[in-house]
MIDOSE-1310 file (N, C-alpha, C; in nm, 2 decimals, decimal comma, always signed):
residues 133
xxxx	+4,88/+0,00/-5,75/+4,87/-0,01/-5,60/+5,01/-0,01/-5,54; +5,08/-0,08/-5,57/+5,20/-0,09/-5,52/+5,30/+0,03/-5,53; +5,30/+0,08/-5,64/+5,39/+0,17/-5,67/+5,32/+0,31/-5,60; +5,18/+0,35/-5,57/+5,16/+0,42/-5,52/+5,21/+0,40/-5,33
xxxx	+5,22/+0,25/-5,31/+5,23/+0,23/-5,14/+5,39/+0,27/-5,13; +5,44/+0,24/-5,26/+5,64/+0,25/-5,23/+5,68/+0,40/-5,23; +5,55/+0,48/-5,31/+5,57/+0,61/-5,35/+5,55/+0,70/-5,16; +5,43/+0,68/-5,12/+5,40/+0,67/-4,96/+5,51/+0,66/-4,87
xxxx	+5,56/+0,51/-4,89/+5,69/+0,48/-4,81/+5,81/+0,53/-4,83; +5,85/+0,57/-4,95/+5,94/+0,72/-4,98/+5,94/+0,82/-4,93; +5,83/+0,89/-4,98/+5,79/+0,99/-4,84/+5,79/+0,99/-4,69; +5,76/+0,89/-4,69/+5,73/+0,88/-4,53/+5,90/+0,85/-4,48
xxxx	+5,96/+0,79/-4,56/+6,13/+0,76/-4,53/+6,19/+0,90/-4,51; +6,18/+0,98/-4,60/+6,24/+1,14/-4,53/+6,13/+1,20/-4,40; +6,03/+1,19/-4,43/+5,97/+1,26/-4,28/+6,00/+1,22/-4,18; +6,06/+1,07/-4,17/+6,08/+1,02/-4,04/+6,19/+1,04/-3,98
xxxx	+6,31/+1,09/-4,11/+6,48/+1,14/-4,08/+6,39/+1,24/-4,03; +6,35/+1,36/-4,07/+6,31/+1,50/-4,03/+6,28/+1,46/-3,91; +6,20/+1,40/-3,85/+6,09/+1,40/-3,73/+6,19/+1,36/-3,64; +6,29/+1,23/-3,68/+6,39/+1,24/-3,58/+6,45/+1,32/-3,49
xxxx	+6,54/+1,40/-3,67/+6,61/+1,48/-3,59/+6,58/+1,58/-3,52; +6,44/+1,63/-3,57/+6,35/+1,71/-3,52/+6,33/+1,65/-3,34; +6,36/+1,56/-3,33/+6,34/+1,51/-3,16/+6,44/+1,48/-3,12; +6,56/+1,53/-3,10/+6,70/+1,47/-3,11/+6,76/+1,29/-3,13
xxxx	+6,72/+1,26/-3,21/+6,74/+1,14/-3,27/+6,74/+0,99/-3,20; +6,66/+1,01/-3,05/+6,62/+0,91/-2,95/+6,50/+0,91/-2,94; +6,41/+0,84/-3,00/+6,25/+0,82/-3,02/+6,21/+0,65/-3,03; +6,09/+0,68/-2,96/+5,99/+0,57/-3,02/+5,92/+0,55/-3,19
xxxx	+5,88/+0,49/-3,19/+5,79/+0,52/-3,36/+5,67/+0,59/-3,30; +5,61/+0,55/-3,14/+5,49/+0,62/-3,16/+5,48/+0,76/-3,15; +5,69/+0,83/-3,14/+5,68/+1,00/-3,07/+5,71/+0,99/-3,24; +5,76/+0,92/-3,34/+5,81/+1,01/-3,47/+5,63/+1,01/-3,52
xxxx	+5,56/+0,89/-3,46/+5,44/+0,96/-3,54/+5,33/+1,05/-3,51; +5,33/+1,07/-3,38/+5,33/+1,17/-3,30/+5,39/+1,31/-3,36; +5,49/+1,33/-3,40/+5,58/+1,47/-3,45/+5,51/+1,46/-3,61; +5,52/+1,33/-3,68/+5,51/+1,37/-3,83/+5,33/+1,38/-3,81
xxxx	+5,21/+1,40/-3,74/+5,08/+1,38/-3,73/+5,10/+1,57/-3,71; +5,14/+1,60/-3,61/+5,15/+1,75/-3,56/+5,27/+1,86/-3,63; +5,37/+1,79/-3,70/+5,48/+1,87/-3,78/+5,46/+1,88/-3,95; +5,42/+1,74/-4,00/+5,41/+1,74/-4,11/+5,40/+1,80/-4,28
xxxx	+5,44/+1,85/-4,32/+5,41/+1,91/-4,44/+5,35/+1,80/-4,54; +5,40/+1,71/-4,56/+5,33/+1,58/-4,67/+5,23/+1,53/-4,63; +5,22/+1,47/-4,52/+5,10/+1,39/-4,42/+4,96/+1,47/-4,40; +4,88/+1,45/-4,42/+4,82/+1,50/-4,33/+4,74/+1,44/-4,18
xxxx	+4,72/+1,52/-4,10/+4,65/+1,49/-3,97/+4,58/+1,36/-4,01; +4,46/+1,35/-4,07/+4,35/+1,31/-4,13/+4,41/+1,16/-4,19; +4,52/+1,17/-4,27/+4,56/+1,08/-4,34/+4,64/+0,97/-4,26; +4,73/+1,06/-4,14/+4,78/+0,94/-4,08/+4,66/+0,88/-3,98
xxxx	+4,58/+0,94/-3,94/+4,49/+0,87/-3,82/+4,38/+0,81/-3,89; +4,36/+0,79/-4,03/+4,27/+0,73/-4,12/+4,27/+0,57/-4,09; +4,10/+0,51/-4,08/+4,13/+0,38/-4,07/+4,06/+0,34/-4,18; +4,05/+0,16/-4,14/+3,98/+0,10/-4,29/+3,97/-0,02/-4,20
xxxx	+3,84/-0,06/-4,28/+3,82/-0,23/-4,19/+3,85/-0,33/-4,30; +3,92/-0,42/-4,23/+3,98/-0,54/-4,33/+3,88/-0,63/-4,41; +3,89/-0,66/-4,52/+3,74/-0,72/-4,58/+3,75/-0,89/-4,55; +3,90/-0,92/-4,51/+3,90/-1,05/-4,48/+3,86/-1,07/-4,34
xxxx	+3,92/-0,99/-4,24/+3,89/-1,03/-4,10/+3,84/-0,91/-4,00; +3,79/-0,87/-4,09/+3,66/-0,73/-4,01/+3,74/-0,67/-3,92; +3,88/-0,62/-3,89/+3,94/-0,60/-3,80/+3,97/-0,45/-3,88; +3,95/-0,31/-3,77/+3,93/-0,21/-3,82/+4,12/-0,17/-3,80
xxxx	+4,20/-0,15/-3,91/+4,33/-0,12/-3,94/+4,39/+0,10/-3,95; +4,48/+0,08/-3,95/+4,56/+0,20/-3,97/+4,65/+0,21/-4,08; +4,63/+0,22/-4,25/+4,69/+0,21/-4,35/+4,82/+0,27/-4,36; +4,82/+0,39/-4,28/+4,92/+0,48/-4,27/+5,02/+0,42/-4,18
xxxx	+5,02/+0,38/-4,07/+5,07/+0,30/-4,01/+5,13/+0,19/-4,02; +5,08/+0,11/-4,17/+5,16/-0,01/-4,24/+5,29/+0,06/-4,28; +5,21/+0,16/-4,40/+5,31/+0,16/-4,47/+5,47/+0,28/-4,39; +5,42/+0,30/-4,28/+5,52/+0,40/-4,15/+5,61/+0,28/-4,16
xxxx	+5,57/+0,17/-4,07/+5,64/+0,08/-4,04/+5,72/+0,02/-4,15; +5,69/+0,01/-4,28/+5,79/-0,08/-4,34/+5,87/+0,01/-4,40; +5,86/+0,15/-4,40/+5,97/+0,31/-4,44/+6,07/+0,28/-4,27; +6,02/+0,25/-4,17/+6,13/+0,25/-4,07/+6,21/+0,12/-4,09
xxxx	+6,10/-0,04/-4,13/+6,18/-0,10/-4,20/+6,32/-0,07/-4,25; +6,27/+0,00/-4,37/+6,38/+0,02/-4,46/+6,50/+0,11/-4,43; +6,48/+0,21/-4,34/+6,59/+0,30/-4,31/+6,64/+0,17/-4,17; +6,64/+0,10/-4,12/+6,66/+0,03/-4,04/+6,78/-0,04/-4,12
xxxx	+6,72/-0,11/-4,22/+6,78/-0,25/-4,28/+6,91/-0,11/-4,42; +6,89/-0,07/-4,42/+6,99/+0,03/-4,49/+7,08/+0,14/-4,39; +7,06/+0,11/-4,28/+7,17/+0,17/-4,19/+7,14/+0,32/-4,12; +7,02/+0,37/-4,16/+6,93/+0,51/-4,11/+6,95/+0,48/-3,97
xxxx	+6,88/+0,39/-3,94/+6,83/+0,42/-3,77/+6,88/+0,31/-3,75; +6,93/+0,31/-3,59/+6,97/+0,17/-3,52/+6,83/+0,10/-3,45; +6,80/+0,02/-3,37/+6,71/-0,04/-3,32/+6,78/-0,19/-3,26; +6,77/-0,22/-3,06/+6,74/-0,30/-3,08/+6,65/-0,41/-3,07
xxxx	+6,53/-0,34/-3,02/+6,41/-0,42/-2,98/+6,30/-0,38/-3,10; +6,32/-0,30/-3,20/+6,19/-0,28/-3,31/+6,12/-0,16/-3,30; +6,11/-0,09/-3,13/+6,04/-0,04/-3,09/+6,13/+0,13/-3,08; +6,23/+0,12/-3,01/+6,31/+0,22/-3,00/+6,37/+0,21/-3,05
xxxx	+6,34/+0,37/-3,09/+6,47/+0,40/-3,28/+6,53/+0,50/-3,24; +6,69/+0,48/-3,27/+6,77/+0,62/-3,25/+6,88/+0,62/-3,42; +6,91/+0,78/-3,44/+6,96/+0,80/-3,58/+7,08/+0,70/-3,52; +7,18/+0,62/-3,68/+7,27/+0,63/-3,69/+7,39/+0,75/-3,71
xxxx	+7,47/+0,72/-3,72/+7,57/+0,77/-3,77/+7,56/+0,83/-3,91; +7,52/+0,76/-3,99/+7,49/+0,78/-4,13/+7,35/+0,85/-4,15; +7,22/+0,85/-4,05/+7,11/+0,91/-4,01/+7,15/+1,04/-3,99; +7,24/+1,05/-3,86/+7,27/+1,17/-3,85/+7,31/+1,29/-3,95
xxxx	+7,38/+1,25/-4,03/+7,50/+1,31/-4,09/+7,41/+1,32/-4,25; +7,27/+1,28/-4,24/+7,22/+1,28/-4,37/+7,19/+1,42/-4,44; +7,20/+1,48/-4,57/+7,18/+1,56/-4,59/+7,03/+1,55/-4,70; +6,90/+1,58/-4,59/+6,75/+1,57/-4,61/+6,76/+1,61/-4,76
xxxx	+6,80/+1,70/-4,79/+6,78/+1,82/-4,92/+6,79/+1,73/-5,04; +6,94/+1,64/-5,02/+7,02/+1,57/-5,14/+6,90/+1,40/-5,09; +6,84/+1,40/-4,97/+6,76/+1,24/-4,97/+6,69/+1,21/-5,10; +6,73/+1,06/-5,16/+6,62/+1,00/-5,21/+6,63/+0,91/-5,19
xxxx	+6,50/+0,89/-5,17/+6,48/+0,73/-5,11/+6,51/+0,59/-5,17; +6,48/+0,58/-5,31/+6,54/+0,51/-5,38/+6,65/+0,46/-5,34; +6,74/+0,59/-5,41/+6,91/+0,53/-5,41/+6,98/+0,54/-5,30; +6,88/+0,59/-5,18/+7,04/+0,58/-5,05/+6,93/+0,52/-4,95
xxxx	+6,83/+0,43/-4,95/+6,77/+0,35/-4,93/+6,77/+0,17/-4,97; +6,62/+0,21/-5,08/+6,61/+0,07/-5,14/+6,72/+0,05/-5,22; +6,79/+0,11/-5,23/+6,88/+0,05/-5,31/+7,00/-0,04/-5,24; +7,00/-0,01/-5,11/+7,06/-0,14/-4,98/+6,93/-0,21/-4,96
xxxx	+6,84/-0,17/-4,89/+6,73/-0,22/-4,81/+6,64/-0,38/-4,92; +6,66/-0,33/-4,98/+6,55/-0,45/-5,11/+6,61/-0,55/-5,10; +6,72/-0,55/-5,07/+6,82/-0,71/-5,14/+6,81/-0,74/-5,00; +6,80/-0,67/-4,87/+6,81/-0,74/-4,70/+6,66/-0,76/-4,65
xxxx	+6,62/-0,74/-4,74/+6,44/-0,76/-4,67/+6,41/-0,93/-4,70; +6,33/-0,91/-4,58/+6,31/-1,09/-4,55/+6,23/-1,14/-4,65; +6,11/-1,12/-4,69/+6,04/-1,17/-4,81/+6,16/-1,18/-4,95; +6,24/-1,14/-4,96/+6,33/-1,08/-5,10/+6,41/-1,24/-5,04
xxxx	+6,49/-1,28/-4,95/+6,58/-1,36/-4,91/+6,51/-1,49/-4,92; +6,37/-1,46/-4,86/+6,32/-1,65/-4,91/+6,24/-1,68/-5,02; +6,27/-1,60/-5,11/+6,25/-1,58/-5,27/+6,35/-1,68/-5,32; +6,49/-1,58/-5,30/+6,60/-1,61/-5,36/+6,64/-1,74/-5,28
xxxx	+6,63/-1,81/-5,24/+6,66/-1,91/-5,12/+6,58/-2,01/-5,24; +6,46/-1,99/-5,24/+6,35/-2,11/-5,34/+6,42/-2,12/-5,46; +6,44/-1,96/-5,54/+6,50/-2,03/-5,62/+6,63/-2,14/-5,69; +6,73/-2,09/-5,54/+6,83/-2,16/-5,54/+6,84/-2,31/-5,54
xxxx	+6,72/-2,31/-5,42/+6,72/-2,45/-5,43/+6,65/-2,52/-5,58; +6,57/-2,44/-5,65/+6,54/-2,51/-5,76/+6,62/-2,54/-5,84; +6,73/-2,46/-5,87/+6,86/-2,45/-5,97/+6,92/-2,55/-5,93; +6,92/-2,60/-5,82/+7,03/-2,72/-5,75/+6,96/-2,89/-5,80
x	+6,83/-2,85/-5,80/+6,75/-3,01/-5,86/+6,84/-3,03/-6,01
């Protein structure tokens, strides 16, 4: 399961450079999802507007939608996109200047983003404090 949601959020990490710049690199998340729904080559229609109801709290969800958000996460926390309300995303510098062809998500991503992500920091935090007992 997982490695298929990280494999998703890779993907979805380059479509959302494309879709950017494809909008001149001043967007909402709801116009990049908006462009990757109607531009898409990987996504489909179908797939991003797919729902599912939660088995814990009957509350009908947007799966594609999770995993959007934590791919903008990660180009966020690795220097892709600036943001500063969450909501409005515009390319960086380094966004800009990306070369899509040579992207992988992995290594010019998670490979910054994993060690700055908030669940990862109050990991490493617990265990610190255990080593110190």
């Amino acid at each position: 399961m997982a490695n298929r949601q990280i494999e998703i959020e890779n993907k979805a990490m380059k479509e959302i450079l494309i879709a950017m710049h494809n909008l001149g690199g001043q967007v909402t998340r709801k116009q990049v999802l908006q462009e990757l729904r109607d531009n898409s080559d990987v996504f489909s229609e179908k797939e991003i507007d797919a729902t599912r109801t939660s088995k814990k709290s009957g509350k009908i969800y947007h799966p594609f939608q999770w995993k959007f958000n934590f791919a903008v996460k990660h180009l966020i926390l690795a220097g892709f996109i600036d943001t500063e309300n969450g909501h409005d995303l515009e390319l960086s510098k380094k966004g800009r200047n990306v070369d899509i062809n040579k992207f992988d998500a992995n290594k010019d991503v998670r490979s910054i983003s994993e060690a700055k992500f908030p669940h990862h920091k109050a990991k490493n935090e617990v265990v610190i404090e255990k080593n110190r007992r």
